[in-house]
Structure formats: C-alpha cells, structure tokens
mmCIF file of the C-alpha atoms, coordinates in Angstrom:
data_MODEL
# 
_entry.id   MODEL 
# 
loop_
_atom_site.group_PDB 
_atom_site.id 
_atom_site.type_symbol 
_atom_site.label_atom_id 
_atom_site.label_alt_id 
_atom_site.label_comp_id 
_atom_site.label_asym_id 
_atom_site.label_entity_id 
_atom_site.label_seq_id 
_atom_site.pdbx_PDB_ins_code 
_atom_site.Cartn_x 
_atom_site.Cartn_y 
_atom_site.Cartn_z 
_atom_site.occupancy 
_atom_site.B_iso_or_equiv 
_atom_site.pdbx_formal_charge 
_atom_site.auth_seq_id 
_atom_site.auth_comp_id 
_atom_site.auth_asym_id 
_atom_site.auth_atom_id 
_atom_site.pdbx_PDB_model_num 
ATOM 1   C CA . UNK A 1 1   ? 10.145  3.148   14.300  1.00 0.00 ? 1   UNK A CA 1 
ATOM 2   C CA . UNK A 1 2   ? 8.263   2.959   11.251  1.00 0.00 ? 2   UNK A CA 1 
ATOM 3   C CA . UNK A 1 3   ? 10.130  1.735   8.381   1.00 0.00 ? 3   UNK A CA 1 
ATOM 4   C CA . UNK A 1 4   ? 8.907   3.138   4.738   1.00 0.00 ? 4   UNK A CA 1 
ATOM 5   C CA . UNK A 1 5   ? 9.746   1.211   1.131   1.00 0.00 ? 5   UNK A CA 1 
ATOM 6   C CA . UNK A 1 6   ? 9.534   2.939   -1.862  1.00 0.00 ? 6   UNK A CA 1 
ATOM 7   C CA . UNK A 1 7   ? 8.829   0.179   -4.737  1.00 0.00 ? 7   UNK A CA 1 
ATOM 8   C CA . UNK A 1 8   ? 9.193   2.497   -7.791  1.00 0.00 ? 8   UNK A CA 1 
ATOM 9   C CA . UNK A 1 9   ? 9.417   1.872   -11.620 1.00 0.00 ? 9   UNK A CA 1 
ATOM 10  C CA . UNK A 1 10  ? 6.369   0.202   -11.163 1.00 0.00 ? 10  UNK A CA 1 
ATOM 11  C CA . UNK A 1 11  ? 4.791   -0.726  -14.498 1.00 0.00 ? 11  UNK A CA 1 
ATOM 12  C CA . UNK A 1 12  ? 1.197   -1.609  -13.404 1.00 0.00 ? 12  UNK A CA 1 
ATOM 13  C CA . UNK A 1 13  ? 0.767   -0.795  -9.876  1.00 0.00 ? 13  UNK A CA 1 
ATOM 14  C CA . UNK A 1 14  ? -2.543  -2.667  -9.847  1.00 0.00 ? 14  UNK A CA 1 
ATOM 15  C CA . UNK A 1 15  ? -1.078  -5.671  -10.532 1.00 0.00 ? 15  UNK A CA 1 
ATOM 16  C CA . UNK A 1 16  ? 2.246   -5.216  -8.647  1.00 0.00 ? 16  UNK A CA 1 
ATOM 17  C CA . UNK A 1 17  ? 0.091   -4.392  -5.492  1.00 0.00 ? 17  UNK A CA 1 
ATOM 18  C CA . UNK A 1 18  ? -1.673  -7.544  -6.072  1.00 0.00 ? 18  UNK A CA 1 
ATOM 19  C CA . UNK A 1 19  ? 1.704   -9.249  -6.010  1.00 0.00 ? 19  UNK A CA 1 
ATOM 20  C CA . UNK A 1 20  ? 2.476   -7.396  -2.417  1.00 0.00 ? 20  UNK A CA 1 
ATOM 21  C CA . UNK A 1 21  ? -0.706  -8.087  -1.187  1.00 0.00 ? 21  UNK A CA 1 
ATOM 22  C CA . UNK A 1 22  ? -0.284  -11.973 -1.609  1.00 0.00 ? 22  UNK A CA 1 
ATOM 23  C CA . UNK A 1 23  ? 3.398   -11.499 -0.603  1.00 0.00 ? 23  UNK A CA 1 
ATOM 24  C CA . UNK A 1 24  ? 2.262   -9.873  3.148   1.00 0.00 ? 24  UNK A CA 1 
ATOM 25  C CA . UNK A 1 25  ? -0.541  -12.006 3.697   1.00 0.00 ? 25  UNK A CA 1 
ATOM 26  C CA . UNK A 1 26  ? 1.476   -15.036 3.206   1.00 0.00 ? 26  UNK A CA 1 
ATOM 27  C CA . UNK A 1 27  ? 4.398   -13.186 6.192   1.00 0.00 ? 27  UNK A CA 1 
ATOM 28  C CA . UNK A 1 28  ? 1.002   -12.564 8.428   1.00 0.00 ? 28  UNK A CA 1 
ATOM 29  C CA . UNK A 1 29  ? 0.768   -9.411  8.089   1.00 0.00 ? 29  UNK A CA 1 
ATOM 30  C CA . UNK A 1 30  ? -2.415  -7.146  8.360   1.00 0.00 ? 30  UNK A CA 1 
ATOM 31  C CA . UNK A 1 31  ? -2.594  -4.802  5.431   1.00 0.00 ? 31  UNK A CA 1 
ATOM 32  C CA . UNK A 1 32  ? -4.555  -1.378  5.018   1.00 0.00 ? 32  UNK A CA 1 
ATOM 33  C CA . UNK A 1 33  ? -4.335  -0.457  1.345   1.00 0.00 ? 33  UNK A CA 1 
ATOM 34  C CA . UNK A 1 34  ? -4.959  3.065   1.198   1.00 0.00 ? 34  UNK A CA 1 
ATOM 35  C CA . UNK A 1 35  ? -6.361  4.064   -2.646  1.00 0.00 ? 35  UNK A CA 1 
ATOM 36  C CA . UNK A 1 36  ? -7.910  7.110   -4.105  1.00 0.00 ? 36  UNK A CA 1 
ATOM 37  C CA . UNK A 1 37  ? -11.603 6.876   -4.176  1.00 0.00 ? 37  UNK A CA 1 
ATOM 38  C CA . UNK A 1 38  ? -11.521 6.151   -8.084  1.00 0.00 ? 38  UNK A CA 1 
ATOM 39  C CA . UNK A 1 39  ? -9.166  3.918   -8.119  1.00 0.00 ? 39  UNK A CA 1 
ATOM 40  C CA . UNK A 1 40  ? -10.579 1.739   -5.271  1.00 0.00 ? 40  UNK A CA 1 
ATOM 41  C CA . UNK A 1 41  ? -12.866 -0.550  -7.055  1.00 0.00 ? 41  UNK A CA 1 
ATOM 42  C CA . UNK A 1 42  ? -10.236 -1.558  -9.934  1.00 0.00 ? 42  UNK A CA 1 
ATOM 43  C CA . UNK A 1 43  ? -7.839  -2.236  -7.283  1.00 0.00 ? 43  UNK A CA 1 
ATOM 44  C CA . UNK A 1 44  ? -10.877 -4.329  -5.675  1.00 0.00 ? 44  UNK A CA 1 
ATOM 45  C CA . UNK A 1 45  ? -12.050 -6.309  -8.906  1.00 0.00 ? 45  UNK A CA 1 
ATOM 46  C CA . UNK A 1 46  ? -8.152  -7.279  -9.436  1.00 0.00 ? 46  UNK A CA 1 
ATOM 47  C CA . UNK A 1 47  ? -8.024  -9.036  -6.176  1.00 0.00 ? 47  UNK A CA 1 
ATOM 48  C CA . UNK A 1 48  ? -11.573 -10.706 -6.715  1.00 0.00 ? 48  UNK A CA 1 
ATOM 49  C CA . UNK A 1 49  ? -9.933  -12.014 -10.109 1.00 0.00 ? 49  UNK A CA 1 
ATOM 50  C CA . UNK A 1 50  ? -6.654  -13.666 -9.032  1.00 0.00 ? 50  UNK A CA 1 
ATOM 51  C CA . UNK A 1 51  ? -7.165  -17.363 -9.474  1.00 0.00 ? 51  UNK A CA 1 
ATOM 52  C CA . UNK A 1 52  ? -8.029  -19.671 -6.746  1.00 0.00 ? 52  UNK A CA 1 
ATOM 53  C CA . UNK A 1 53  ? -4.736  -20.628 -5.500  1.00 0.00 ? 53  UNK A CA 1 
ATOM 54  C CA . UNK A 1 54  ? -3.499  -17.213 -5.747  1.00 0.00 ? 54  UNK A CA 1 
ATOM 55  C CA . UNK A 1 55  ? -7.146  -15.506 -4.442  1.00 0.00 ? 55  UNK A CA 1 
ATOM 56  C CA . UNK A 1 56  ? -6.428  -13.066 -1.428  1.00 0.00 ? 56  UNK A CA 1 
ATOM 57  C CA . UNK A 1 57  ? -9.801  -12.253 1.140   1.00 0.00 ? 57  UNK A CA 1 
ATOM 58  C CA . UNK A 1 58  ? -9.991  -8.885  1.209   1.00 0.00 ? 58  UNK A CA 1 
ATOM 59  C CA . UNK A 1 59  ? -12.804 -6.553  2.427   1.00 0.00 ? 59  UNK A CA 1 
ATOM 60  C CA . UNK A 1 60  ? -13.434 -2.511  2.036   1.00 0.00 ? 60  UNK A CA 1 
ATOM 61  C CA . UNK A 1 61  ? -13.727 -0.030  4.913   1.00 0.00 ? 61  UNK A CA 1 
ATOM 62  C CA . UNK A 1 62  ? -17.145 0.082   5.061   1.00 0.00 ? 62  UNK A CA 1 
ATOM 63  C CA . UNK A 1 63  ? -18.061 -3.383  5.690   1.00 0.00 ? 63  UNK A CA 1 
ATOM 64  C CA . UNK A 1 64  ? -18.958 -4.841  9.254   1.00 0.00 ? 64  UNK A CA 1 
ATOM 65  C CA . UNK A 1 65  ? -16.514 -4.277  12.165  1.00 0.00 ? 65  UNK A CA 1 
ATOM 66  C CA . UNK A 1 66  ? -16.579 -8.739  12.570  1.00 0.00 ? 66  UNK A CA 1 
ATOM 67  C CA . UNK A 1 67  ? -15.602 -8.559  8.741   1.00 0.00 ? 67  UNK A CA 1 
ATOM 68  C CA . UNK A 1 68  ? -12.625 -5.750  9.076   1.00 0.00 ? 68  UNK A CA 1 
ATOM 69  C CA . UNK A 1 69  ? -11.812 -8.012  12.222  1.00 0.00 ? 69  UNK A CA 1 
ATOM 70  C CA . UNK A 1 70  ? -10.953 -11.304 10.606  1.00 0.00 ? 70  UNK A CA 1 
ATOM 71  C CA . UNK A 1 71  ? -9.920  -9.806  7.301   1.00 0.00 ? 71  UNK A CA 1 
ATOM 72  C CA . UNK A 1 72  ? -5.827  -9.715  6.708   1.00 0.00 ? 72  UNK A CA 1 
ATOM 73  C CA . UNK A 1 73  ? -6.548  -7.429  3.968   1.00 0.00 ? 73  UNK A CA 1 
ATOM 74  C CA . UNK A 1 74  ? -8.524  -3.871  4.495   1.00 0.00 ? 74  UNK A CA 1 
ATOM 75  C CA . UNK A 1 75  ? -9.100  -1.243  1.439   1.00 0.00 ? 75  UNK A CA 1 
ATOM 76  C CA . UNK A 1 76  ? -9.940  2.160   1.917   1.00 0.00 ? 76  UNK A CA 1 
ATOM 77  C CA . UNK A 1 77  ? -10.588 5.446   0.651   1.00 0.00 ? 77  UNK A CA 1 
ATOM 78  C CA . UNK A 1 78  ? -10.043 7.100   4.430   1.00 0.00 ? 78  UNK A CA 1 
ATOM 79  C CA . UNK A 1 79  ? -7.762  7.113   6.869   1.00 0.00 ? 79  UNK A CA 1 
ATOM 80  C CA . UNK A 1 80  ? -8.904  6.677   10.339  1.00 0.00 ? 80  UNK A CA 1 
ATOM 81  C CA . UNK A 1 81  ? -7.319  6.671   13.789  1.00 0.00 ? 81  UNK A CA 1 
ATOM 82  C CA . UNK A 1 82  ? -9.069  2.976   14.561  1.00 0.00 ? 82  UNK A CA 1 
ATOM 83  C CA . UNK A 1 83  ? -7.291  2.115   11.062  1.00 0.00 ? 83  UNK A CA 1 
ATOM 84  C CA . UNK A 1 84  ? -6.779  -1.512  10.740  1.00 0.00 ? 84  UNK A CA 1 
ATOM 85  C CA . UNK A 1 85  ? -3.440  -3.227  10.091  1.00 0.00 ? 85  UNK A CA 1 
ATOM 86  C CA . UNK A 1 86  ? 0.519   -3.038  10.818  1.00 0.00 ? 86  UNK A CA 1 
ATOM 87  C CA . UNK A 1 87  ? 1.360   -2.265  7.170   1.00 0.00 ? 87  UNK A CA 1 
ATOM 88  C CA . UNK A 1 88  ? 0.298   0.894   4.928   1.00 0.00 ? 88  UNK A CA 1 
ATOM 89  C CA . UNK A 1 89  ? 0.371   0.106   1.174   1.00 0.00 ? 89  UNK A CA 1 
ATOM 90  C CA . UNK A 1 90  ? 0.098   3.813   -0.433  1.00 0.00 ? 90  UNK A CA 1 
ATOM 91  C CA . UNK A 1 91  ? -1.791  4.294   -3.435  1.00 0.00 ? 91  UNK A CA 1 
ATOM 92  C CA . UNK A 1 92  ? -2.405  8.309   -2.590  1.00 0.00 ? 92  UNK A CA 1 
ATOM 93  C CA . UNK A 1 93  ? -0.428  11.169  -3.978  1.00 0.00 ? 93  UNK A CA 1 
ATOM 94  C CA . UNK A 1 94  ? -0.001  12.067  -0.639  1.00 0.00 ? 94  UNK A CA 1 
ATOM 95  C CA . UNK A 1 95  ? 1.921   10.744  2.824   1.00 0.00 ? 95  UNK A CA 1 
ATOM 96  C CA . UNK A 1 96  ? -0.313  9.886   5.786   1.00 0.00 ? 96  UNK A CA 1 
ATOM 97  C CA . UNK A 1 97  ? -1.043  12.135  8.378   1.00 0.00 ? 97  UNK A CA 1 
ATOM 98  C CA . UNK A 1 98  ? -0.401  9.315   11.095  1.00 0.00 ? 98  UNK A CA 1 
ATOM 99  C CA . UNK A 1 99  ? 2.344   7.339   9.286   1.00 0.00 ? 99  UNK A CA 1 
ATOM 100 C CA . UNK A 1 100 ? 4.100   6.388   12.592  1.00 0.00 ? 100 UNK A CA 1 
ATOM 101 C CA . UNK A 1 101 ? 0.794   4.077   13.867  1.00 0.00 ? 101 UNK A CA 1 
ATOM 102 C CA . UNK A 1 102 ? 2.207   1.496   10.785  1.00 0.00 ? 102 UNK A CA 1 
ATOM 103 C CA . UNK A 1 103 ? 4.960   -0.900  11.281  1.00 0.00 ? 103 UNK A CA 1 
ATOM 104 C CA . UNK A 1 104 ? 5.920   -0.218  7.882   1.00 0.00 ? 104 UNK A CA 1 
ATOM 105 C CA . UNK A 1 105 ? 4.484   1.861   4.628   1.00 0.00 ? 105 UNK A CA 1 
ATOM 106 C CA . UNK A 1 106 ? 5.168   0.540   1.563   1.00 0.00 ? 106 UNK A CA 1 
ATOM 107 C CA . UNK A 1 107 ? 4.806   3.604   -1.102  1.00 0.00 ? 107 UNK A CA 1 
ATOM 108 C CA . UNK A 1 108 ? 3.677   2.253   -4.994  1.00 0.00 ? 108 UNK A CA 1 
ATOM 109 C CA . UNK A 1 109 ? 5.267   4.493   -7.582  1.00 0.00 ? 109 UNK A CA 1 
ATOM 110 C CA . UNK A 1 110 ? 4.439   4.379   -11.048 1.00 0.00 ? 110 UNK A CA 1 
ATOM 111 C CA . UNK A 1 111 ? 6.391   5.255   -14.098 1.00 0.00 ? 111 UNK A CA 1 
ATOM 112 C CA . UNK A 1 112 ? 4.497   8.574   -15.075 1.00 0.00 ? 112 UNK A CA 1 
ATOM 113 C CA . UNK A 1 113 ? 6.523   11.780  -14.178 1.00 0.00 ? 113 UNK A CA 1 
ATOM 114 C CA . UNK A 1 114 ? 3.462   13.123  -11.878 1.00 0.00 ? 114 UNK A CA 1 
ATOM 115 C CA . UNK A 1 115 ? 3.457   9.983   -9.550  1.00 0.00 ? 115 UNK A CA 1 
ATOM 116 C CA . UNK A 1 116 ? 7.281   10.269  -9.347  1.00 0.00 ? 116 UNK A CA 1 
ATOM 117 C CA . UNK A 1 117 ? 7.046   13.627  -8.176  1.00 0.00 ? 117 UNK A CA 1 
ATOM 118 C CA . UNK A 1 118 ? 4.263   13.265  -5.513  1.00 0.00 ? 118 UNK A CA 1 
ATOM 119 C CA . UNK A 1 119 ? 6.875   10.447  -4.302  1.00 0.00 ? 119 UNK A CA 1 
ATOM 120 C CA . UNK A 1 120 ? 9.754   13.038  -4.019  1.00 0.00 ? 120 UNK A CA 1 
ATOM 121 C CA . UNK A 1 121 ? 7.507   14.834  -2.165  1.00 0.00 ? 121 UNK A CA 1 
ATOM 122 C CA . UNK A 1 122 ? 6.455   12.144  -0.017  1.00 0.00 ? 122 UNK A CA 1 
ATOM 123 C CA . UNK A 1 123 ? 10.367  11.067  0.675   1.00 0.00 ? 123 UNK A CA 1 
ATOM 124 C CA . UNK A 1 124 ? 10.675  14.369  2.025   1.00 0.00 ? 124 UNK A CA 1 
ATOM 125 C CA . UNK A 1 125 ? 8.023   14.638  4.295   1.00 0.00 ? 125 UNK A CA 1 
ATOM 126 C CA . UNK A 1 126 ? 9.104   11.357  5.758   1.00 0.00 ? 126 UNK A CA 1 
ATOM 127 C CA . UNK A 1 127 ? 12.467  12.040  5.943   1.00 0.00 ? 127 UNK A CA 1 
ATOM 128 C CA . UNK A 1 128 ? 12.117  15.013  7.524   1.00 0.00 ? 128 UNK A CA 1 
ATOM 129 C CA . UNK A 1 129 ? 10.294  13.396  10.577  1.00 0.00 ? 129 UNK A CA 1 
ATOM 130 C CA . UNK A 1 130 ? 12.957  10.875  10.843  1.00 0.00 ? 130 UNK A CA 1 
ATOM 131 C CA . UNK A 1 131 ? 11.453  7.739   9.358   1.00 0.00 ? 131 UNK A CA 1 
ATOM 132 C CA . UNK A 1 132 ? 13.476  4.780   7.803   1.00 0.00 ? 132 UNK A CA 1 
ATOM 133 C CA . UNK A 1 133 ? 13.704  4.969   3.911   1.00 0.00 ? 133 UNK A CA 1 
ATOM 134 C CA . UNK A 1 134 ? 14.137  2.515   1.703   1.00 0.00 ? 134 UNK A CA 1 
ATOM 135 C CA . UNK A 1 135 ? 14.309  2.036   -2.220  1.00 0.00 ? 135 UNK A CA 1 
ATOM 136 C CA . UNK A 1 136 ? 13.103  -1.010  -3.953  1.00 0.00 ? 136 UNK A CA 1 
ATOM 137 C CA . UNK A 1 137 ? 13.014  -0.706  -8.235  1.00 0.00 ? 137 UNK A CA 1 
ATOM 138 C CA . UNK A 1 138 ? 10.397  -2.993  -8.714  1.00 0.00 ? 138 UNK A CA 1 
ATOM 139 C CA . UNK A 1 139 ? 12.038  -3.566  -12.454 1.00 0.00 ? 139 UNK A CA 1 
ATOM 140 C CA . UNK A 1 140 ? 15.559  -5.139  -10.550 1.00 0.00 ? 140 UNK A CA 1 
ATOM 141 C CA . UNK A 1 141 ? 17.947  -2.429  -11.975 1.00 0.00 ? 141 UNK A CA 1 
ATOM 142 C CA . UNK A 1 142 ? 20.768  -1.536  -9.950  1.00 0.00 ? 142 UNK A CA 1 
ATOM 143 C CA . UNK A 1 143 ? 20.966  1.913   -8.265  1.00 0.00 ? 143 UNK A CA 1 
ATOM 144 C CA . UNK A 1 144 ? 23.249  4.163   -9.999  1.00 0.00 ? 144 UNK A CA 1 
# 
C-alpha cells in the first residue's frame, strides 16, 4: 500500500524539497519530483546550487533513457505510466492519477491559503481510495 506524507507549514518549499531530496537519496531511494511546468527550472537551478558536499545528481524527464536510468533523482512536468522512481514528491495542486504505482508520496504544502486548500483536497481524494495518511509540520509544532 502506498503510504502518503503531508509535510505542511512549509516556509520555502524549494528549499525544503531540496532538504528531502538529499534526505531520500541518502535512504536509496529513487525520487520522481513532480513540479508545475513553471516552477520546474527554479526547483532545477536550486539543486544545481547546493554546495559540493551537499550537491544531489539530478536529471529532467526529457533527457536520455541511460541518464533517467542511473539518475536517483528524476524532475518532471508529466506524469507517465513508465514513470521513474518508488517515491512521488508533489509539487502540483493536484493528486496523481496513478498514486498507487509509488511506494510513498510525499505532498509539499506551503503556507499560502490556496496551496492549503488544494492539499485538503488532495487528503480527500486519497483518503477516499484508502491510502495511508500521514502529517508531518515541517515547522515541529505539535498537533493540536
């Protein structure tokens, strides 16, 4: 079963995703970081600039099929069926159509009222199918 994490009261999700990125590549995992089409190349250009001992290979979607291959770290605009990786890190407003081919989604929610919202919405829609939800605050407050 696919298990989902919500990481919300995220202050700069560009940077925080950077964070998670480094965080799942040092576990093993193969990420897919799913980003809106103008958002893709600042997300890009913010793992290029992480220093050297932090620095995270990363490719985009569109570059050869050996590249995608030996690349922990995929970013794309597009969902496919032949997606590559075992975890989902959401950048889009919406869920994914095919959520259950992840291990695990990891949803990045901002502080703005409109990215909380599309959240909500995206709780439900995975709840609803039966999926495993999780919080995370990414500013360490306790749930009240």
């Amino acid at each position: 079963m696919t298990s989902i994490v919500f990481h919300y009261n995220v202050n700069n999700r560009v940077d925080y995703t950077c964070r998670l990125v480094r965080k799942g590549v040092a576990t093993g995992a193969k990420l897919l970081l799913w980003v809106p089409k103008e958002e893709l190349e600042q997300l890009d250009r913010a793992l290029w600039q992480l220093s050297p001992i932090e620095f995270v290979p990363h490719c985009r979607s569109n570059a050869t099929g050996q590249v995608i291959a030996r690349s922990r770290v995929v970013l794309t605009s597009v969902l496919t069926p032949t997606t590559h990786g075992n975890v989902l890190v959401n950048f889009c407003e919406c869920a994914p159509e095919d959520f259950t081919a992840f291990e695990r989604v990891i949803e990045v929610v901002g502080l703005d009222d409109a990215s909380r919202q599309a959240a909500r919405q995206r709780w439900r829609h995975y709840a609803q199918a039966g999926a495993e939800l999780a919080r995370h605050d990414a500013q360490g407050r306790a749930m009240q």
